[in-house]
BATI-742659 format. One record per residue: x, y, z of N, C-alpha, C, O in turn. Coordinates in steps of 0.02 Angstrom, whole numbers, padded with zeros to 5 digits, always signed. Atoms other than C-alpha are relative to their C-alpha. Example, Ala and Ser with C-alpha at 12.3 -4.5 7.8 and 13.67 -1.06 7.14 Angstrom:
2
+00045-00059+00000+00615-00225+00390+00045+00060+00000+00097+00059+00033 -00042-00059-00003+00684-00053+00357-00039+00055+00037-00014+00110+00045 
END
This chain:
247
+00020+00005-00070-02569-05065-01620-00041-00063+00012-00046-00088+00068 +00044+00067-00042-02687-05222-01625+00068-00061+00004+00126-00049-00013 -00045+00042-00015-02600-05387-01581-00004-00042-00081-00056-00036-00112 -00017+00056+00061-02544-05516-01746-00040+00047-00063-00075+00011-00098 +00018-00034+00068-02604-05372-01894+00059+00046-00013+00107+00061+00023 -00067-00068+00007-02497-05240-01980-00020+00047+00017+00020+00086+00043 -00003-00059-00056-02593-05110-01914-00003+00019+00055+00000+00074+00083 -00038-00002-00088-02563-05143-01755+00085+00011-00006+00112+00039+00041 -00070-00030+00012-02376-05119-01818+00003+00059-00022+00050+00097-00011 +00001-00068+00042-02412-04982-01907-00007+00064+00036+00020+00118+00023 +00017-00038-00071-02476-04895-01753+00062+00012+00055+00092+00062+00075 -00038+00000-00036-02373-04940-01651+00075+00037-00030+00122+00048+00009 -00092-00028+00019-02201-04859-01763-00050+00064+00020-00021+00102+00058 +00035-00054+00015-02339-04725-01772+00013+00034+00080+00027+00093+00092 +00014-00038-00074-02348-04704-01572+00073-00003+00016+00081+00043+00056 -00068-00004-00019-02161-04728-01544+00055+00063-00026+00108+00067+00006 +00004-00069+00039-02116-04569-01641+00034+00000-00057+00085+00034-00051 -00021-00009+00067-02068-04584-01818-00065+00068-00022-00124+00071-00003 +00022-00045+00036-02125-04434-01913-00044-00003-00041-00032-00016-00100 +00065+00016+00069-02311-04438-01994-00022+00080+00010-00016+00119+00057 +00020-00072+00028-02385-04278-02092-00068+00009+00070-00076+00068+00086 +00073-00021-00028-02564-04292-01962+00024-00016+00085-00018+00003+00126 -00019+00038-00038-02459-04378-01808+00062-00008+00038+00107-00041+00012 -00052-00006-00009-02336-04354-01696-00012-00041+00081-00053-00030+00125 +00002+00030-00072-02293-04475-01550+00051-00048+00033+00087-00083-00002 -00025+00016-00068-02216-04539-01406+00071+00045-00015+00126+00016-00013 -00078-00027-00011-02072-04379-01429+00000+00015-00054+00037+00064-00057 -00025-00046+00070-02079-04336-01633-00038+00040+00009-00085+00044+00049 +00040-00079+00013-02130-04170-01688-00033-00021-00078-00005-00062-00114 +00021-00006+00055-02229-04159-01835-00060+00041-00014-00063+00099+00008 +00056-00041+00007-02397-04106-01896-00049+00029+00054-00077+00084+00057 +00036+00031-00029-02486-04173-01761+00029+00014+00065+00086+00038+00067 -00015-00009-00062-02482-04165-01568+00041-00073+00042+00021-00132+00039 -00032+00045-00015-02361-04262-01482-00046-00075+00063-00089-00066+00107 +00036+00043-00053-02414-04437-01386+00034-00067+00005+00068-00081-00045 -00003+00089-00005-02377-04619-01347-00062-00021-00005-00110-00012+00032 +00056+00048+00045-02490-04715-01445-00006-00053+00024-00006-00087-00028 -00004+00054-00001-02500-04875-01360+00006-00013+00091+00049+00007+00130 +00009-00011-00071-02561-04916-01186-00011-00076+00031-00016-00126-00004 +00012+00056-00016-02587-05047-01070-00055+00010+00061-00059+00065+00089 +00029+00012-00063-02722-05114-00922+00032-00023+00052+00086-00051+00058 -00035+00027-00072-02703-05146-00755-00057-00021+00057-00105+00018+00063 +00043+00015-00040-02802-05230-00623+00019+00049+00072+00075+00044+00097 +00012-00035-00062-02833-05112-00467-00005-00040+00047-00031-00095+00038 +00016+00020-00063-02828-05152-00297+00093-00014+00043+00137+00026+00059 -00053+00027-00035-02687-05259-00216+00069+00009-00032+00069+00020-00093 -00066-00042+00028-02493-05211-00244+00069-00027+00041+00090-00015+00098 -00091+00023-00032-02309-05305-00228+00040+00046+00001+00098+00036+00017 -00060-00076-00016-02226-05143-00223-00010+00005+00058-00064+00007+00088 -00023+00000-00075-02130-05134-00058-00044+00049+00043-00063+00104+00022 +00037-00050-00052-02226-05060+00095+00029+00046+00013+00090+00037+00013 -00018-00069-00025-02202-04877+00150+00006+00000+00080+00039+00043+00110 -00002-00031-00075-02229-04896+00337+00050+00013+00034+00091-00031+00046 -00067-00047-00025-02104-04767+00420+00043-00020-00047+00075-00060-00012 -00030-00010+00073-02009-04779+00255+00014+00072+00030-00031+00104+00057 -00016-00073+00011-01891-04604+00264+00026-00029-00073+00084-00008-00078 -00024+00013+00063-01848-04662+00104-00062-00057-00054-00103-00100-00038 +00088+00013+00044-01978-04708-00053+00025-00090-00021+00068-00104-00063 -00035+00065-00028-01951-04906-00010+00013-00016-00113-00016+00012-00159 -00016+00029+00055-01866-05009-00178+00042+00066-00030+00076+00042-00076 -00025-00057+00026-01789-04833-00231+00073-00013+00035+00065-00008+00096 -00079-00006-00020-01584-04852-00190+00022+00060-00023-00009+00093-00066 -00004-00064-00014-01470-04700-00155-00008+00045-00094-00033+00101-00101 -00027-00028+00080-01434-04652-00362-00045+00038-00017-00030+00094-00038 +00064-00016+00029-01620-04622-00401-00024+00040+00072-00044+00097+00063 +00023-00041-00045-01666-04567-00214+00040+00079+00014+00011+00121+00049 -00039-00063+00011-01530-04413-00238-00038+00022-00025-00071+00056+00014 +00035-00026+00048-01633-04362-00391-00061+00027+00020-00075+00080-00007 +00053-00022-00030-01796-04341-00289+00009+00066+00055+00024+00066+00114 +00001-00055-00031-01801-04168-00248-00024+00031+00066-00083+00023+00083 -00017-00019-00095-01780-04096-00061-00088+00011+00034-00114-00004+00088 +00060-00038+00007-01954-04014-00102-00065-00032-00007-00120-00004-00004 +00059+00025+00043-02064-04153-00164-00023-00026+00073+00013-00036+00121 +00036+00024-00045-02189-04211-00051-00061-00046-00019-00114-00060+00010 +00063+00068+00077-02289-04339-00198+00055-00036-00036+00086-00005-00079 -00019+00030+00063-02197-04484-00282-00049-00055-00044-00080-00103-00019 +00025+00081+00018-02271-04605-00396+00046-00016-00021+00087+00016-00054 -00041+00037+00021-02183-04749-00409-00012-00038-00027-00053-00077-00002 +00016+00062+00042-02182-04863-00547+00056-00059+00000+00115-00053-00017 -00038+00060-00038-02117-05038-00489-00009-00040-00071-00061-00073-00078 +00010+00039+00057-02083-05114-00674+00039-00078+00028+00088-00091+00062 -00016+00067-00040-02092-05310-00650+00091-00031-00029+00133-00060+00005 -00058+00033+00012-01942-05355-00754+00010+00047-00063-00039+00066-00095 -00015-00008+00044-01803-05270-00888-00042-00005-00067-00040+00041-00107 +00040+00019+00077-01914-05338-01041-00076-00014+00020-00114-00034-00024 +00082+00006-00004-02096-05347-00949-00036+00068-00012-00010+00123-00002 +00047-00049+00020-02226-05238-00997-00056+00032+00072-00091+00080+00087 +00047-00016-00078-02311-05248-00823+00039+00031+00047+00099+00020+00056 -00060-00022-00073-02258-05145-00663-00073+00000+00048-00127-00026+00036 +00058-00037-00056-02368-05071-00504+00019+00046+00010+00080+00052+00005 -00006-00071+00005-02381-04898-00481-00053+00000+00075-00107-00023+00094 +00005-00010-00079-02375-04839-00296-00019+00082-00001-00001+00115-00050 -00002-00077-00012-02421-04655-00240+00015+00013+00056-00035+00016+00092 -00051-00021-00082-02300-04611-00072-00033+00087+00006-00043+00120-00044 -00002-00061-00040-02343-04442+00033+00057+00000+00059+00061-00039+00107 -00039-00013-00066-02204-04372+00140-00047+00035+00053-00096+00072+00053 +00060-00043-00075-02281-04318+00300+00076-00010+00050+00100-00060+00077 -00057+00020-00042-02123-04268+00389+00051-00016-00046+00059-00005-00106 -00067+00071+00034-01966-04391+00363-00045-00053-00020-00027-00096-00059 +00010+00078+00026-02076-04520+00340-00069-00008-00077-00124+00020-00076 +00021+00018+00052-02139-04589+00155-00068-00018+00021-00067-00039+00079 +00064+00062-00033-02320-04669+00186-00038-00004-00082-00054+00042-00120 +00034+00013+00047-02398-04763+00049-00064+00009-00003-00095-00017+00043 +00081-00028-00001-02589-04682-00011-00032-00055-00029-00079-00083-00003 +00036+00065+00029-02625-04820-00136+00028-00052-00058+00088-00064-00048 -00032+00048+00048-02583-04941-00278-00032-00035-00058-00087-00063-00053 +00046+00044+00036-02625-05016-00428+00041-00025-00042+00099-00007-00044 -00053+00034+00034-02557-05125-00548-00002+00033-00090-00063+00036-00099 -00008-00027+00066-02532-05050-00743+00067-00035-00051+00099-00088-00054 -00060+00036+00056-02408-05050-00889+00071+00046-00016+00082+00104+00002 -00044-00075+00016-02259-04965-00952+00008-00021-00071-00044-00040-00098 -00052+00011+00074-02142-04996-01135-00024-00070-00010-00028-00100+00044 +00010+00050+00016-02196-05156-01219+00046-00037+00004+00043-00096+00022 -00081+00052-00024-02008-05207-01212+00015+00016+00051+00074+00002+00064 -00044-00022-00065-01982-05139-01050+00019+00071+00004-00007+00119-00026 -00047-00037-00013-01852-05032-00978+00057+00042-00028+00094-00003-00048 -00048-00011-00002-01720-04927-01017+00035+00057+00032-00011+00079+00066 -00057-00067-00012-01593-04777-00966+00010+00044-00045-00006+00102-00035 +00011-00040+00047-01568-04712-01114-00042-00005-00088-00024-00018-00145 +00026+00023+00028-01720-04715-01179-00004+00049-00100+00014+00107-00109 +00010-00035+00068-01756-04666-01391-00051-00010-00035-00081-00063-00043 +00094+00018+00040-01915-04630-01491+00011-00063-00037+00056-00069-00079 +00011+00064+00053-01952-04800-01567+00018-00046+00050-00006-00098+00028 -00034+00056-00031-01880-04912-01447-00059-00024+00042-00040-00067+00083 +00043+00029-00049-02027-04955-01354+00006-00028+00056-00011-00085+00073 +00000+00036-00056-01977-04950-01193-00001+00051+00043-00012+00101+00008 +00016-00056-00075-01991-04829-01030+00054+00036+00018+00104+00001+00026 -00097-00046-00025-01833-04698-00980-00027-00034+00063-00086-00035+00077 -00015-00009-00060-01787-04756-00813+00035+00058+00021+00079+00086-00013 -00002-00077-00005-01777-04595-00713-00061+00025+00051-00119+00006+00065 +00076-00028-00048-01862-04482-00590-00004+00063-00028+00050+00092-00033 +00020-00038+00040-01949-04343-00682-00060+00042+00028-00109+00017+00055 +00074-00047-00051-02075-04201-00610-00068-00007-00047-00068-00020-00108 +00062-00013+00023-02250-04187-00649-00047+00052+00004-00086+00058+00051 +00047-00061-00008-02338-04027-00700-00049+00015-00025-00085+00062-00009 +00062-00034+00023-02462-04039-00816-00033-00062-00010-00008-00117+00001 +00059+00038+00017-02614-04126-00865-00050+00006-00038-00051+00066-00053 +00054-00008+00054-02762-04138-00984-00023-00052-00025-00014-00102+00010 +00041+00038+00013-02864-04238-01092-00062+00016-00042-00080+00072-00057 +00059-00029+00037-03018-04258-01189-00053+00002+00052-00094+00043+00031 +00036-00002-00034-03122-04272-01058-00005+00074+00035+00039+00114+00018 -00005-00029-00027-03169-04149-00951+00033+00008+00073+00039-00041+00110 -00047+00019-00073-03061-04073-00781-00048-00048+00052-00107-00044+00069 +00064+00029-00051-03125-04193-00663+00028+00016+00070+00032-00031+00110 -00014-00029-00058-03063-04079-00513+00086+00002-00001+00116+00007+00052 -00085+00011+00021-02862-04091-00586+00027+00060+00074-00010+00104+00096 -00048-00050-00035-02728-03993-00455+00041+00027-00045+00051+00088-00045 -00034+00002+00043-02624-04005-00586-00028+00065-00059-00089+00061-00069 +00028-00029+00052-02648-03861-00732-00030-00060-00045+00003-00110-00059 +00020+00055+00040-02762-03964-00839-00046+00040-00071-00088+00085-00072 +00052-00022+00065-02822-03950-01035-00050-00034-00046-00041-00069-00096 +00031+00035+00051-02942-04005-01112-00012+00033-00072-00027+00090-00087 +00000+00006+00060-02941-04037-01284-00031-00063-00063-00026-00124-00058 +00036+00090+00041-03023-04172-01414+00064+00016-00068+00037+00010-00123 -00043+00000+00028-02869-04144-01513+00043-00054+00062+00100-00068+00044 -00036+00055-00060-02801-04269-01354-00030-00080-00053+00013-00119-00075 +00016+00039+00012-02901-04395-01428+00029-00049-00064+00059-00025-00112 -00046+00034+00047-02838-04546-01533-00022-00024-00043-00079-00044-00034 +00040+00003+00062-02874-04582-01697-00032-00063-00011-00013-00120+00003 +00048+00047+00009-03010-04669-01748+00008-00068-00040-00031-00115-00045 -00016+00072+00046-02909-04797-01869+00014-00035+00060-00006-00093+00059 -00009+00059-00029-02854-04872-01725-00032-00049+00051-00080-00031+00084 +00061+00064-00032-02926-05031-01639-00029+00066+00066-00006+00114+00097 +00049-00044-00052-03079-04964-01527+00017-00002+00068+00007+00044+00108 -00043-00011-00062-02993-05009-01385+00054+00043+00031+00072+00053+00089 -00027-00055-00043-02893-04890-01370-00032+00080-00025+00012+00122-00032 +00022-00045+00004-02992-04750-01409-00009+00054+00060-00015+00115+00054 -00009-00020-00048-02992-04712-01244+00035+00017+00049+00021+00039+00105 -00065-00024-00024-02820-04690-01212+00023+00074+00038+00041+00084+00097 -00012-00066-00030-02791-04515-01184-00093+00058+00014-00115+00112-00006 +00055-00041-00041-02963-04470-01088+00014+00034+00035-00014+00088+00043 -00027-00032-00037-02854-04433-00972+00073+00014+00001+00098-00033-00029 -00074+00019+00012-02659-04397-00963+00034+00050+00035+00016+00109+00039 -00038-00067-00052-02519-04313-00842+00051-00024-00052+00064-00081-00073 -00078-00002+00025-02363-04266-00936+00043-00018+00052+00046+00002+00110 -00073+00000-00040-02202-04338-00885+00038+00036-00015+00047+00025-00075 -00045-00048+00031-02075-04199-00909+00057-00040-00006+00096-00037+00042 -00061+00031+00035-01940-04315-01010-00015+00028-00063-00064+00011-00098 -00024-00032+00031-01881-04205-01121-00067+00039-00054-00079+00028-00113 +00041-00026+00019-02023-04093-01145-00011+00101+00052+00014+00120+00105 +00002-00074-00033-02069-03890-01096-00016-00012+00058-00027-00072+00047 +00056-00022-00066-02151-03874-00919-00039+00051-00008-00019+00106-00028 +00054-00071-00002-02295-03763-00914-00044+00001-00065-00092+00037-00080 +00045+00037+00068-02357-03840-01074-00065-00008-00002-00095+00034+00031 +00049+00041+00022-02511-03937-01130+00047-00064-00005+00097-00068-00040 -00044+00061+00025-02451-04125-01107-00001-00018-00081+00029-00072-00091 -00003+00025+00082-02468-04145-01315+00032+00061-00030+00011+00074-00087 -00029-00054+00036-02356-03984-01354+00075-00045-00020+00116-00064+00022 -00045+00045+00025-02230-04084-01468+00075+00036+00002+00125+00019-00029 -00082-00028-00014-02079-03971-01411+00051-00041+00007+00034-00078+00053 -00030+00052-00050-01929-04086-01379+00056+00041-00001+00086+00051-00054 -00057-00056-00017-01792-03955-01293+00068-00067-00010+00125-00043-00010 -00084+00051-00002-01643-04129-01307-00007-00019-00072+00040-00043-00102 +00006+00024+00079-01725-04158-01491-00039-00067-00002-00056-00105+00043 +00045+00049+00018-01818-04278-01589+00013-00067+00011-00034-00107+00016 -00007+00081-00001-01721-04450-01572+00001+00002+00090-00003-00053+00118 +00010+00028-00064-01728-04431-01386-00041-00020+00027-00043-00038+00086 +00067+00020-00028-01896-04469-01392-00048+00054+00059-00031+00111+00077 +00040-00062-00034-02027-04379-01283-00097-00016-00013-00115-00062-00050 +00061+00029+00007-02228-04384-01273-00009-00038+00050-00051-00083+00053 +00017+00086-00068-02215-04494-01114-00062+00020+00058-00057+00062+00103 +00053-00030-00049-02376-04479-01020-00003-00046+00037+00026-00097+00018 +00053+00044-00035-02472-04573-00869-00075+00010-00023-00110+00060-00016 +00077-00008+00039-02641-04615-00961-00044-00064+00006-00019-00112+00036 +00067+00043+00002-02777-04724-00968+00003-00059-00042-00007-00058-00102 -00005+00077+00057-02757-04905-01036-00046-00024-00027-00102+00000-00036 +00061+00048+00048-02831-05051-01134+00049-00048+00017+00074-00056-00038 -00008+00072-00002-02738-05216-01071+00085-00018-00030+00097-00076-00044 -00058+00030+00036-02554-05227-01143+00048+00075+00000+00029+00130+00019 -00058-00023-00032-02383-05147-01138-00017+00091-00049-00069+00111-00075 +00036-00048+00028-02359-04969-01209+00057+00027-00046+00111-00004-00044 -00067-00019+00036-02240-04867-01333+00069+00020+00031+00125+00008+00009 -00040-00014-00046-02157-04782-01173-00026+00035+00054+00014+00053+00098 +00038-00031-00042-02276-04705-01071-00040-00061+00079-00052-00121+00077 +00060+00049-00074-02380-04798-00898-00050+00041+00020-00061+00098+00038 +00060+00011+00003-02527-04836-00896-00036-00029+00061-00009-00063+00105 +00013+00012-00069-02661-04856-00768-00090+00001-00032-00110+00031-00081 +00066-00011-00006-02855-04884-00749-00018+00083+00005+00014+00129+00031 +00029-00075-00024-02975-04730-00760-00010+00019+00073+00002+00078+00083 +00025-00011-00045-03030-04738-00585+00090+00006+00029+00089+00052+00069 -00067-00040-00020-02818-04711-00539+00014+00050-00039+00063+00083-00019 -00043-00073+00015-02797-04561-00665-00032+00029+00026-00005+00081+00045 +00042-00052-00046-02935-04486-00577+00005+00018+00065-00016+00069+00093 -00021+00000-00091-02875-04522-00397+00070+00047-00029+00078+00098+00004 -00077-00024+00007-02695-04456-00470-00026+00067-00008-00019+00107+00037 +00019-00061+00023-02771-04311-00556-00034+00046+00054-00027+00107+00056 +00033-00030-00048-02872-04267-00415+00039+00012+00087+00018+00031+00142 -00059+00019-00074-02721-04293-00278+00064+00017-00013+00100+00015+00038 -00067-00028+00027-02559-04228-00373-00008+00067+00010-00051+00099-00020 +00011-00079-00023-02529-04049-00289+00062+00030-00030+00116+00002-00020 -00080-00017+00033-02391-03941-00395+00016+00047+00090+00074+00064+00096 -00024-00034-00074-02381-03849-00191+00040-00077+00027+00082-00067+00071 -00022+00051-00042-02327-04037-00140+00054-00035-00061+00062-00096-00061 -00030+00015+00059-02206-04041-00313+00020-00069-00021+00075-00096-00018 -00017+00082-00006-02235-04220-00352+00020-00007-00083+00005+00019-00137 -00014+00047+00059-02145-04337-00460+00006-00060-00014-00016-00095+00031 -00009+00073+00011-02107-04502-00535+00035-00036+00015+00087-00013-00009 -00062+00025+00014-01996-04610-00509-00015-00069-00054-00071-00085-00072 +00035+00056+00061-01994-04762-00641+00052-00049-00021+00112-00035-00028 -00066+00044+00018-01904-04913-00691-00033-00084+00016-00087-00101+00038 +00000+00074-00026-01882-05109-00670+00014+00015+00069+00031+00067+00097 -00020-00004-00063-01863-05156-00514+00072+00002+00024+00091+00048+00060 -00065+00001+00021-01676-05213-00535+00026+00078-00016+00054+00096+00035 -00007-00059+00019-01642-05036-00605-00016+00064+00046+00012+00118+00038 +00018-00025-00054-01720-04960-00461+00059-00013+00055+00107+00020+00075 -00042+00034-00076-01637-05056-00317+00105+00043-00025+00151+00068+00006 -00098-00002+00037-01449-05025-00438+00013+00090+00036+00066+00120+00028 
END
């Protein structure tokens, strides 16, 4: 996981999910509780992801991916990845009110260190494109007012070999349901499609750089998310390059 050492490689196969006896992540099963090991920062505030105003449709989302968004949901976040192979996107949070989408807020974060893909696989270090519900939540921290079922656990927390920077990775974390139970604990290493499909994909708390397959966001957005994601308003993700979006 650090940048130019081997254990920053070492980590990183570690968070992408190859099979370790204490360690199981981004989608393997093993001893250990499932996770994506490997996160990125994002500067808060201002946001090139397309405007919402009177948006009946979650703007940059074309019909393929807007089918997929359920009749019911009334929460998307959208993750606006900058390019196929970038590690950076912006992550939007839309409320339907009505027909019409309206954007709440924005910030900029990370996704897959290589990017994008469709069909994504543990190890590949890169993000499923896909819209995917969101039901659970947890962390080492404590609930800090979650809607979301939320657990805390210090079994969330990431091991101490790796650089101190990310120690603080999973303070906080909403499961993405790609190919995982619902009704879980986001770190229950179930994977109902199996182990090479990867799995472990959370929204969590960064440190500055791309991630195994999960997006990433400042603390002060998992806490707005965590504290603003209603399972009565059944929100989900949508996620991708932008290209991949628009297709």
């Amino acid at each position: 996981m650090r940048d130019g050492d081997v254990r920053r490689a070492a980590v990183a196969v570690v968070a992408c999910g190859l099979l370790l006896a204490v360690l199981a992540a981004c989608g393997a099963a093993g001893g250990g509780r499932g996770r994506d090991g490997a996160t990125g920062a994002g500067a808060e505030g201002g946001s090139t992801a397309p405007r919402a105003a009177g948006a009946t449709r979650v703007p940059g989302v074309a019909d393929r991916l807007q089918r997929r968004i359920p009749a019911a949901s009334r929460q998307v976040v959208a993750v606006y990845g900058d390019g196929k192979d970038s590690a950076d996107a912006t992550v939007v949070l839309y409320a339907r009110r009505g027909a019409v989408w309206e954007r709440v807020r924005g910030w900029r974060g990370h996704n897959g260190k290589k990017g994008w893909t469709a069909e994504h696989r543990a190890g590949d270090n890169r993000s499923p494109v896909g819209v995917f519900t969101l039901t659970d939540a947890g962390g080492v921290l404590a609930d800090p007012g979650a809607r979301l079922p939320y657990t805390r656990s210090a079994d969330f927390g990431a091991p101490r070999w790796w650089a101190r920077s990310h120690w603080h990775d999973f303070d906080y974390v909403i499961a993405i349901d790609y190919n995982r139970v619902k009704g879980t604990p986001p770190d229950d290493p179930t994977r109902p499609e199996g182990e090479e499909k990867g799995g472990g994909i959370w929204l969590h708390m960064d440190h500055g750089s791309g991630t195994s397959a999960c997006v990433s966001l400042s603390r002060t957005a998992m806490e707005y998310l965590l504290r603003t994601l209603d399972p009565a308003r059944r929100p989900v993700v949508v996620m991708g390059d932008r290209a991949a979006l628009k297709a």
